[in-house]
DRENDO-1510 file (C-alpha; in Angstrom, 1 decimal, always signed):
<recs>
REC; n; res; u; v; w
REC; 1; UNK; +48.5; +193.5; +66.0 .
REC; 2; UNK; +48.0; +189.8; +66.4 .
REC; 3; UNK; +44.5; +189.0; +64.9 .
REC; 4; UNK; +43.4; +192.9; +64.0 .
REC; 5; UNK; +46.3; +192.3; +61.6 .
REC; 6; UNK; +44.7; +189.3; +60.0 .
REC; 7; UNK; +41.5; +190.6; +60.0 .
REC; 8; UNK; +42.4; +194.2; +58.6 .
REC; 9; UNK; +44.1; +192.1; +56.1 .
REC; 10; UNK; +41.1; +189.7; +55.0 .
REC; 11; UNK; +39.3; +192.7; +54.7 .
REC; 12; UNK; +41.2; +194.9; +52.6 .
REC; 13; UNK; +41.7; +192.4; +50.0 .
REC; 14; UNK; +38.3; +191.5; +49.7 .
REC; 15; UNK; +37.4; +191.9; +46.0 .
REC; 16; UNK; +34.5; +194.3; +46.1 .
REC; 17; UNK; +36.5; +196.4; +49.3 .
REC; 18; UNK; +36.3; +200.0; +48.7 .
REC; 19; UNK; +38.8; +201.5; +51.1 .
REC; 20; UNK; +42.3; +200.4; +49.0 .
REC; 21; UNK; +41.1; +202.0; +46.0 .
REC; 22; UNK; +39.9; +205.1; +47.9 .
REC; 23; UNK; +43.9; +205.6; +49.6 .
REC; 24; UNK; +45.5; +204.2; +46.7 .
REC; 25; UNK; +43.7; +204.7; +43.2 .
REC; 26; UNK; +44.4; +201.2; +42.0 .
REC; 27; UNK; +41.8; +198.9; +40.6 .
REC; 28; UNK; +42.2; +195.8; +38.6 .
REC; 29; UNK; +45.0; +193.9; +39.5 .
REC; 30; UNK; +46.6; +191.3; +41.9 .
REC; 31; UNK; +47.8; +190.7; +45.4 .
REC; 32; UNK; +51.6; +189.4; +45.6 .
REC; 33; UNK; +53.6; +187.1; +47.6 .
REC; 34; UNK; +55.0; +189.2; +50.5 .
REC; 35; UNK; +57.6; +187.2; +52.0 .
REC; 36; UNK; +60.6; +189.5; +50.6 .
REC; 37; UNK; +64.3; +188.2; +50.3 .
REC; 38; UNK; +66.3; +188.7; +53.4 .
REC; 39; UNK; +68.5; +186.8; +55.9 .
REC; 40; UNK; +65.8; +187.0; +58.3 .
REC; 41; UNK; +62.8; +186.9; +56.7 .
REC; 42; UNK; +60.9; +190.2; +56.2 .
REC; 43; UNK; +56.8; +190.2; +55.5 .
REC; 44; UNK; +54.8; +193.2; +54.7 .
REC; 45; UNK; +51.8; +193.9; +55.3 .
REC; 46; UNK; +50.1; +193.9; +51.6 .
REC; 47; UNK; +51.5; +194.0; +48.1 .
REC; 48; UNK; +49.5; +194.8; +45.3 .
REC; 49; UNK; +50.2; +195.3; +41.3 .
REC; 50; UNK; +48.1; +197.1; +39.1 .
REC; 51; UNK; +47.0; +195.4; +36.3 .
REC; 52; UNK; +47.2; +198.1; +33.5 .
REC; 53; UNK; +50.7; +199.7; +34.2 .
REC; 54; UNK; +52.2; +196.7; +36.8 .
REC; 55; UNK; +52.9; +199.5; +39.6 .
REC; 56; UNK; +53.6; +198.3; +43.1 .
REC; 57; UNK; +51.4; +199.5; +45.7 .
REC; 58; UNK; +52.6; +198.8; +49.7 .
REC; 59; UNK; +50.0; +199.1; +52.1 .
REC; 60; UNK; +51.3; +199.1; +56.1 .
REC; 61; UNK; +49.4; +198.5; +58.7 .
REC; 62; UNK; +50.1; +199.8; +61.8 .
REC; 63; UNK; +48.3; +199.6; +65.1 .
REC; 64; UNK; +50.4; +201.7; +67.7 .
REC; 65; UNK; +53.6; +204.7; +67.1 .
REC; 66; UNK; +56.6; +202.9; +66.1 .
REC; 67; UNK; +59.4; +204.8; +66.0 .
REC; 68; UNK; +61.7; +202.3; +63.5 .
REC; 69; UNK; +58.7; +202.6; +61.3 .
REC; 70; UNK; +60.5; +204.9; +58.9 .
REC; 71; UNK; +63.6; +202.6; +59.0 .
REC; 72; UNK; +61.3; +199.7; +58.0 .
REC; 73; UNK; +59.9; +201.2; +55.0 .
REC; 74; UNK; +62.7; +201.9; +53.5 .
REC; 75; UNK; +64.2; +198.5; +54.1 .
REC; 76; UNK; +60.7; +197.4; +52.5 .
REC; 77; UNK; +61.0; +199.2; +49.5 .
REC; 78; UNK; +64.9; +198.2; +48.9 .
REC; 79; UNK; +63.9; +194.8; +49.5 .
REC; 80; UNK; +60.9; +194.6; +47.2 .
REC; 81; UNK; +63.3; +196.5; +44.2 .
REC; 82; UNK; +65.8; +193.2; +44.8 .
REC; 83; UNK; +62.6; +190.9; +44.3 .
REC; 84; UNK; +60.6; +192.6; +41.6 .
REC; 85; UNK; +62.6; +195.3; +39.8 .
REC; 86; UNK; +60.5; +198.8; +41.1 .
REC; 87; UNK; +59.7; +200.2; +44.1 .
REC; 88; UNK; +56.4; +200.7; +45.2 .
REC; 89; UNK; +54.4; +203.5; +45.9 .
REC; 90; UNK; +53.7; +203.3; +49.6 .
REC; 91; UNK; +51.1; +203.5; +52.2 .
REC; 92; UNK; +50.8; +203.6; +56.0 .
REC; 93; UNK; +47.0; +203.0; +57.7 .
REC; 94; UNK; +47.5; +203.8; +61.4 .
REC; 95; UNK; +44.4; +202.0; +63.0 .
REC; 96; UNK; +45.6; +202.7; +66.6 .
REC; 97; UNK; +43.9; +204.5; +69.4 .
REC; 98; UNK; +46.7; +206.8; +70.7 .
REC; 99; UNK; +47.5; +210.5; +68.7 .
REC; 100; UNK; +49.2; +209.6; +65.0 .
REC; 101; UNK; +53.0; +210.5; +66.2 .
REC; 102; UNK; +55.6; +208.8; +63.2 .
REC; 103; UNK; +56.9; +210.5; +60.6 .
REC; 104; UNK; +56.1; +210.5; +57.0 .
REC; 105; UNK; +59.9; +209.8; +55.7 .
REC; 106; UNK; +63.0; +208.6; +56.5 .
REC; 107; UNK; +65.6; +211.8; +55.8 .
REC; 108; UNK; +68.9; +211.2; +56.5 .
REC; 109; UNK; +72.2; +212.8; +54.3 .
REC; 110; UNK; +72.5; +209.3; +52.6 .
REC; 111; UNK; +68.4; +208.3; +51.8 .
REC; 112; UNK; +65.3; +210.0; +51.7 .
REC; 113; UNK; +62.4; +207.4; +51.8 .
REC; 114; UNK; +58.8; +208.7; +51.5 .
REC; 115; UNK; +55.6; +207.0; +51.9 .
REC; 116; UNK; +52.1; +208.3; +52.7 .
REC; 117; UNK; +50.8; +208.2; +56.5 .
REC; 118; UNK; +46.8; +207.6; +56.5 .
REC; 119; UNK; +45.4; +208.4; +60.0 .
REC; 120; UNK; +42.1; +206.0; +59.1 .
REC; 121; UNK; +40.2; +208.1; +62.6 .
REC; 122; UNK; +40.0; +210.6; +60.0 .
REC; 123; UNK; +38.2; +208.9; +57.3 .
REC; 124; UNK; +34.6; +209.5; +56.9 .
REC; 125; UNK; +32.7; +205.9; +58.2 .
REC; 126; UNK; +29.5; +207.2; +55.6 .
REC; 127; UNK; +32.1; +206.9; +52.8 .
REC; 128; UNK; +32.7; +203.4; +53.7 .
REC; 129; UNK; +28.7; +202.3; +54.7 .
REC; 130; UNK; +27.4; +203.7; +51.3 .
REC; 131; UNK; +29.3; +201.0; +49.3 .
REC; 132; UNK; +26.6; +198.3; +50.7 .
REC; 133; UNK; +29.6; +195.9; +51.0 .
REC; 134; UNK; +30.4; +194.3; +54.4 .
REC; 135; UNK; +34.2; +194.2; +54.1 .
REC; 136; UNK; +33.5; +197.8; +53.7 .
REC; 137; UNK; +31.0; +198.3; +56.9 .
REC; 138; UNK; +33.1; +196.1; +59.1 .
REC; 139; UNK; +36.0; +198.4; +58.7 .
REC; 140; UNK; +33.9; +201.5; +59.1 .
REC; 141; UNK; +33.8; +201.0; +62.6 .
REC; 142; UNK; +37.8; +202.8; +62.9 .
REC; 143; UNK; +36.6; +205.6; +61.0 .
REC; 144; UNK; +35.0; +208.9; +61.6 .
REC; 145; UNK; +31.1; +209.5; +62.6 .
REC; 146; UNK; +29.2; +211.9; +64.6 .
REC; 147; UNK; +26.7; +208.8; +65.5 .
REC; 148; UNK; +28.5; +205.5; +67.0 .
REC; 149; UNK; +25.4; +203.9; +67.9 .
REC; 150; UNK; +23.7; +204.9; +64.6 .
REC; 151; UNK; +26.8; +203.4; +62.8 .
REC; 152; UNK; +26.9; +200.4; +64.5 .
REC; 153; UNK; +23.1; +199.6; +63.6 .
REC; 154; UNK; +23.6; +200.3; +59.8 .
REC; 155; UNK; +26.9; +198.4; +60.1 .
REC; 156; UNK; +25.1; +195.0; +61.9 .
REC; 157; UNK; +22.3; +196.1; +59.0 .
REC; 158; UNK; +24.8; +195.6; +56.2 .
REC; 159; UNK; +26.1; +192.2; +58.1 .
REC; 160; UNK; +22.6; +190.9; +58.5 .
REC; 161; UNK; +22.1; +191.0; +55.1 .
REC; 162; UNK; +24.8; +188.3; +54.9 .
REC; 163; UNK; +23.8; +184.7; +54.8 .
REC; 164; UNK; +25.2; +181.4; +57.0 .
REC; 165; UNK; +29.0; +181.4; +57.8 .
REC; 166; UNK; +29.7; +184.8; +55.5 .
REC; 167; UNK; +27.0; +186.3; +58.1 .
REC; 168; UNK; +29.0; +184.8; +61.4 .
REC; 169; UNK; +32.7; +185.4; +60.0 .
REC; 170; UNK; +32.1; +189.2; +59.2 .
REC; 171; UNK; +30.5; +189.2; +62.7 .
REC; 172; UNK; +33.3; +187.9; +64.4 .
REC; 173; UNK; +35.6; +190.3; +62.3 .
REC; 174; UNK; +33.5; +193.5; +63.6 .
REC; 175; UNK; +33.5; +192.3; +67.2 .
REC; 176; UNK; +37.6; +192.4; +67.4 .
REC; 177; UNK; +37.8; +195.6; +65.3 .
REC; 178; UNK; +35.7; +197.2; +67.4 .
REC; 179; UNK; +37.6; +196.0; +70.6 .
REC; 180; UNK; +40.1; +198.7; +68.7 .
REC; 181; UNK; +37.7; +201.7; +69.4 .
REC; 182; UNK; +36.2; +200.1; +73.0 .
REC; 183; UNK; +33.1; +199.5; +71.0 .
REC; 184; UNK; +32.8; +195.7; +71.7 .
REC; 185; UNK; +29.8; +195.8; +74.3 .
REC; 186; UNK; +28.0; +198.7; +72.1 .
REC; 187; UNK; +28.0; +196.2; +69.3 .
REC; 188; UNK; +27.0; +193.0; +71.2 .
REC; 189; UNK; +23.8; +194.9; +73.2 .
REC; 190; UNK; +22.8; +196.2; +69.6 .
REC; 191; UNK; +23.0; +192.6; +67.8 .
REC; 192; UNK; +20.8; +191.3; +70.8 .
REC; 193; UNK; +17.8; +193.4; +69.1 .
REC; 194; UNK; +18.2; +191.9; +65.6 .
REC; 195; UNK; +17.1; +188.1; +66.0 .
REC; 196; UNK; +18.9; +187.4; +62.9 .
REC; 197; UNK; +22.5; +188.0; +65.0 .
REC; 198; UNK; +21.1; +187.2; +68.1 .
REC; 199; UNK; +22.3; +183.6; +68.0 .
REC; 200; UNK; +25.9; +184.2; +67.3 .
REC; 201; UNK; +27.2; +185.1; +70.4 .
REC; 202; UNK; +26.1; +181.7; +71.7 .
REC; 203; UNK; +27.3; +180.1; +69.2 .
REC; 204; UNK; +29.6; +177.1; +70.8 .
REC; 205; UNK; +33.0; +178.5; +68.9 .
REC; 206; UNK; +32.5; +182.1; +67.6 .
REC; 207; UNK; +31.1; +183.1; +70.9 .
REC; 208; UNK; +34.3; +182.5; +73.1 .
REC; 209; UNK; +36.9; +183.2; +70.8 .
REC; 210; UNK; +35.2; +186.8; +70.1 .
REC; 211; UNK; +35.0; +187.0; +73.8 .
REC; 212; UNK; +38.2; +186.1; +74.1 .
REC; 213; UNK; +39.6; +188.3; +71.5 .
REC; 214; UNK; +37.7; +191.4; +72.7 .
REC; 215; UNK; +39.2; +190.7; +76.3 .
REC; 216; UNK; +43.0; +190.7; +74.7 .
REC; 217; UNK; +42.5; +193.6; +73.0 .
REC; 218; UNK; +41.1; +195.4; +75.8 .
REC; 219; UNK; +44.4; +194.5; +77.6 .
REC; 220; UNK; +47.0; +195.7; +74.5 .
REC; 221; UNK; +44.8; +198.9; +74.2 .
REC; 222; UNK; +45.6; +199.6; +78.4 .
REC; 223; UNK; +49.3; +198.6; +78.3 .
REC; 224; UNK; +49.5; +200.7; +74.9 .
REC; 225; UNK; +48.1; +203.4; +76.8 .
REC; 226; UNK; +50.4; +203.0; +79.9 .
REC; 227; UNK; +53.5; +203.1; +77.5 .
REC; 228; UNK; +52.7; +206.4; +75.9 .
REC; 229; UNK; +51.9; +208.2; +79.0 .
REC; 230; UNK; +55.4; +207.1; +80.0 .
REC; 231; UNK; +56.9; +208.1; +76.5 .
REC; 232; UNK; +54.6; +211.5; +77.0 .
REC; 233; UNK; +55.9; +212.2; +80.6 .
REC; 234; UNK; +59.7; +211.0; +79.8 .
REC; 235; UNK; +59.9; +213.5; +76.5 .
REC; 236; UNK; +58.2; +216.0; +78.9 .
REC; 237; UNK; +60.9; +215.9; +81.7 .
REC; 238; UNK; +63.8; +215.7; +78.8 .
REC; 239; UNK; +62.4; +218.9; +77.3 .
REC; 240; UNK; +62.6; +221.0; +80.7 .
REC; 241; UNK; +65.9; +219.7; +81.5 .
REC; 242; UNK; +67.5; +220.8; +78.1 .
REC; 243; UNK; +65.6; +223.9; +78.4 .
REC; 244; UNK; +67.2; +224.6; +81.9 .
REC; 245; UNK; +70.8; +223.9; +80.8 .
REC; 246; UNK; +70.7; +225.3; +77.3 .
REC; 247; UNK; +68.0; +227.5; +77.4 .
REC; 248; UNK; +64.9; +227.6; +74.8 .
REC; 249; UNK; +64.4; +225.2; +73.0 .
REC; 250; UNK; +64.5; +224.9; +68.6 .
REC; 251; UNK; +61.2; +223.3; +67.1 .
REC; 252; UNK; +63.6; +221.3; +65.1 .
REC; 253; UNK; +64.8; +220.0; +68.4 .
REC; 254; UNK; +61.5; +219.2; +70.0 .
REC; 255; UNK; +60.3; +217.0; +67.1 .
REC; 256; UNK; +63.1; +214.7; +67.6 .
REC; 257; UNK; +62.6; +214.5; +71.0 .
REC; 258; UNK; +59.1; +213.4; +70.6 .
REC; 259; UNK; +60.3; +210.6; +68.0 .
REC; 260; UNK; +62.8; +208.9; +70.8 .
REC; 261; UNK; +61.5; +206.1; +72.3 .
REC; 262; UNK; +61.4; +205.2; +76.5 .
REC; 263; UNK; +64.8; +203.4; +76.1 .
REC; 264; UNK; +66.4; +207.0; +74.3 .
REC; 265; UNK; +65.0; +209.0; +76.6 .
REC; 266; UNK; +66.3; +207.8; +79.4 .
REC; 267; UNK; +69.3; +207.1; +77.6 .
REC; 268; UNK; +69.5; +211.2; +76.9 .
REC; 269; UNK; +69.2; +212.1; +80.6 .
REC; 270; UNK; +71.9; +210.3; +80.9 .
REC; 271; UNK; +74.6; +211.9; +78.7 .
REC; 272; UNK; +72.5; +215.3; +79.6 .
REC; 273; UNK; +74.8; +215.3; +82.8 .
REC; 274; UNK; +78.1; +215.3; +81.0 .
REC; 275; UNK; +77.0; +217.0; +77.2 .
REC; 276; UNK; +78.2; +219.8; +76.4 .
REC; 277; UNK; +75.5; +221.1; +73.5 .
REC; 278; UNK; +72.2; +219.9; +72.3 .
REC; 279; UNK; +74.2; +218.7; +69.0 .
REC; 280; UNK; +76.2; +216.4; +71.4 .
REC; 281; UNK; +73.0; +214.9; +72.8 .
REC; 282; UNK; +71.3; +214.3; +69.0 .
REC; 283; UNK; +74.5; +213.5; +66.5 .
REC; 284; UNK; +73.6; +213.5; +63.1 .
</recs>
């Protein structure tokens, strides 16, 4: 995610942000340390304990389908039981562009590891705008609205408000977020009409970087797109070539085709030339 990832992060732990306690319930309380115990060194995301009960919250971000992401949560959740005695309740706020494809759990005969998948495309923006706090507008810009333009006025409204640095940080923060959504010019041609913005973009450092930064993610959101057309067209071809030498097709077996990756899919057409049964192709 490169610097969505820190900004999602500044964000959501912001002390007056409204969108944690909205997916997780939790209020008072404290960030962590998230560098967990491991030979290599493992980070999450965000860590939070509640105050009143000490309950561990996990909050994932997640810009793009990862298929080892059910893998990883559950390595999360052991690891944070070996550093703090509990395992956490846990979270998953996709932020990417392409359709929501991973899994909610990791079920295999030997562990079951569940955590909550939150598609944040699908979160009403108002919710997020009403709360009057920027942290809160910034981030409504990956949500839901009818209106883009009208959201991005009330959202450069709410930042306006702001005064000195606060005012050109939480700018900066909106202009890579909404590289995310292809939303970058929208945003710049509306700050031109409100004086109080209007200097930012020429400003000698913030200028350039966020140019810079709305270039890069421009660039990750076409090679994402490139790779899941691939994925989309691979998983396509794999599914008429089991249907044509084993006939139709289970739904259990379609959904864990569309988990493999490029890599396992072409690693499946393969051994299709040789298997014998679909249960040779997918062993347990």
């Amino acid at each position: 995610m490169h610097e969505y990832d820190t900004v999602l992060k500044s964000l959501l732990t912001d002390s007056r942000n409204t969108l944690f306690h909205l997916i997780t319930g939790a209020k008072r309380g404290r960030w962590l340390n998230v560098e967990l115990p491991k030979v290599l060194q493992a980070r999450v995301d965000l860590l939070f304990e509640i105050a009143a009960t000490r309950e561990l919250i996990l909050l994932e971000l997640q810009s793009h389908n990862d298929p080892n992401l059910p893998m990883r949560m559950a390595e999360y959740a052991l690891l944070i039981w070996r550093k703090y005695g509990r395992f956490p309740k846990m979270y998953v706020l996709y932020v990417g562009t392409q359709r929501l494809r991973m899994p909610s759990e990791l079920d295999t005969p030997g562990l079951i590891c569940r955590y909550t998948m939150i598609d944040i495309r699908h979160w009403n923006a108002e919710t997020l705008l009403e709360s009057n706090h920027p942290a809160d507008a910034v981030l409504s810009i990956l949500g839901r609205y009818t209106d883009r333009l009208e959201t991005v006025r009330r959202i450069l409204e709410c930042i306006a408000k702001m005064k000195g640095s606060s005012r050109k940080i939480a700018f900066s923060k909106l202009m890579i977020l909404a590289g995310i959504r292809q939303l970058a010019d929208v945003v710049e041609q509306e700050a031109k009409h409100m004086p109080i913005l209007n200097d930012i973009m020429d400003h000698s450092v913030i200028g350039p970087a966020i140019r810079q930064g709305r270039r890069q993610g421009r660039a990750e959101g076409i090679a994402e797109g490139k790779l899941e057309g691939k994925i989309e067209e691979a998983a396509g071809l794999a599914q008429r070539m089991l249907a044509a030498r084993f006939g139709a097709l289970s739904p259990t077996t379609k959904k864990r085709l569309a988990k493999l990756t490029l890599p396992e899919l072409e690693d499946l057409a393969i051994r299709l030339l040789t298997a014998k049964s679909i249960a040779e192709l997918f062993p347990r």
